[in-house]
C-alpha positions as CSV (number, residue, x, y, z in Angstrom):
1,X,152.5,107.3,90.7
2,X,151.1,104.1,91.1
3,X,154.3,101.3,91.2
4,X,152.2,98.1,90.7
5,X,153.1,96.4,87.1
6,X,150.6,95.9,84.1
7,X,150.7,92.9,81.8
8,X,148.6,94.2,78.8
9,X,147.1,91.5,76.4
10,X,145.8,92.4,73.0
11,X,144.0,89.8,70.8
12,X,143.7,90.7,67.1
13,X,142.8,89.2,64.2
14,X,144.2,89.5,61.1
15,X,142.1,89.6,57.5
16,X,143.7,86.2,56.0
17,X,146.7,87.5,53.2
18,X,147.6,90.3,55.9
19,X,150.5,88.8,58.2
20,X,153.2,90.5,55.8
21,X,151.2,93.3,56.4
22,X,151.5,93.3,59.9
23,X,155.1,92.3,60.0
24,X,155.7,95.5,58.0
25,X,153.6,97.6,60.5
26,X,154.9,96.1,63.4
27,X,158.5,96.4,62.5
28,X,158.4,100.0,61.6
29,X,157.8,101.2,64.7
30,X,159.5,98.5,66.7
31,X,162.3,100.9,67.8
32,X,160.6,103.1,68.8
33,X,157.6,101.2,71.3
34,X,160.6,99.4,72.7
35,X,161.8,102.8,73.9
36,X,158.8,104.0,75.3
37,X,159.1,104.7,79.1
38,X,158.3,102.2,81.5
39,X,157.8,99.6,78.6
40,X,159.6,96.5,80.4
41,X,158.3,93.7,77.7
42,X,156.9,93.3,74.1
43,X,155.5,90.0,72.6
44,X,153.7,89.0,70.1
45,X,152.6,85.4,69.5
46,X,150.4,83.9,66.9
47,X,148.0,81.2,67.8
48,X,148.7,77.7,66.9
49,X,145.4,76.9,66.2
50,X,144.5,80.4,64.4
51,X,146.9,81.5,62.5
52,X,145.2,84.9,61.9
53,X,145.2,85.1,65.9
54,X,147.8,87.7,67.3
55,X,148.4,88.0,70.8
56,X,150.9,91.0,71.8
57,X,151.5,91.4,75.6
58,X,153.2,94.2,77.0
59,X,154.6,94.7,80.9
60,X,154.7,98.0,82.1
61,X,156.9,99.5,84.8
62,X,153.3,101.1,86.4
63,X,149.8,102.1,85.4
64,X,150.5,106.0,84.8
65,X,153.9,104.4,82.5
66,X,150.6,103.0,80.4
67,X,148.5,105.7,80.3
68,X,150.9,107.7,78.7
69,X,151.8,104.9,76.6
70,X,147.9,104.5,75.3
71,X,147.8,108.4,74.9
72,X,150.4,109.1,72.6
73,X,150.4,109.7,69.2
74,X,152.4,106.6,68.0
75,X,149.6,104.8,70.0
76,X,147.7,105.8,68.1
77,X,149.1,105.7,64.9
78,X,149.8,102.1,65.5
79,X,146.3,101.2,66.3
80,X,145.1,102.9,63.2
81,X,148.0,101.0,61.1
82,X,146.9,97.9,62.8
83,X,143.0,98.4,62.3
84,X,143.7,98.4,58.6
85,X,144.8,94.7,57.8
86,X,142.1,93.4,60.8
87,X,139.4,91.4,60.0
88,X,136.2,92.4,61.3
89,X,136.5,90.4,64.8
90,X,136.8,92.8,67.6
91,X,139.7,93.8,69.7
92,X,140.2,92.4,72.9
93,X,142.1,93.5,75.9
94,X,142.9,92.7,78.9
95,X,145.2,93.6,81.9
96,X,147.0,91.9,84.8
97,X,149.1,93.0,87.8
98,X,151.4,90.3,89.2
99,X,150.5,88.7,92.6
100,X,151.9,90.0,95.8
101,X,152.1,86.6,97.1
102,X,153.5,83.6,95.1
103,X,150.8,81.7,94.2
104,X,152.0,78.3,93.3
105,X,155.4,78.0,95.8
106,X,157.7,75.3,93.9
């Protein structure tokens, strides 16, 4: 099992009139994403300057912890949830694993 962490980003956008929407979405399965294995962080920020821009990032324990994560039915049940209050502006992800070395020493 690979130990390295993954920071997941996911940029959506939201059709305008569908934040509740996603509030409502997001919050009914909250409970349950938080206690997915390996799951060590869940955020979601809106972008200042887009107010129909979400950004959720996750950071999981290892790459196999996400993979299960991504194959699993509430997965997908989310992502169908979600796809139904997005505008037509694709999904983006991306991933990160954190630097062996410190980058910028204080």
């Amino acid at each position: 099992m690979s130990q390295q962490r993954i920071i997941r980003m996911s940029i959506r956008y939201v059709a305008p009139m569908m934040e509740f929407r996603v509030k409502e979405i997001m919050n009914s399965v909250e409970w349950r994403i938080r206690s997915t294995p390996g799951l060590e962080r869940i955020e979601t920020l809106v972008d200042r300057n887009d107010p129909n821009r979400y950004l959720v990032v996750t950071e999981w324990s290892s790459r196999d912890h996400l993979n299960k994560w991504l194959a699993s039915d509430l997965c997908k049940k989310v992502v169908v949830d979600l796809n139904s209050v997005l505008d037509n502006r694709n999904v983006e992800y991306r991933e990160f694993v954190k630097h062996k070395d410190e980058v910028f020493p204080p």
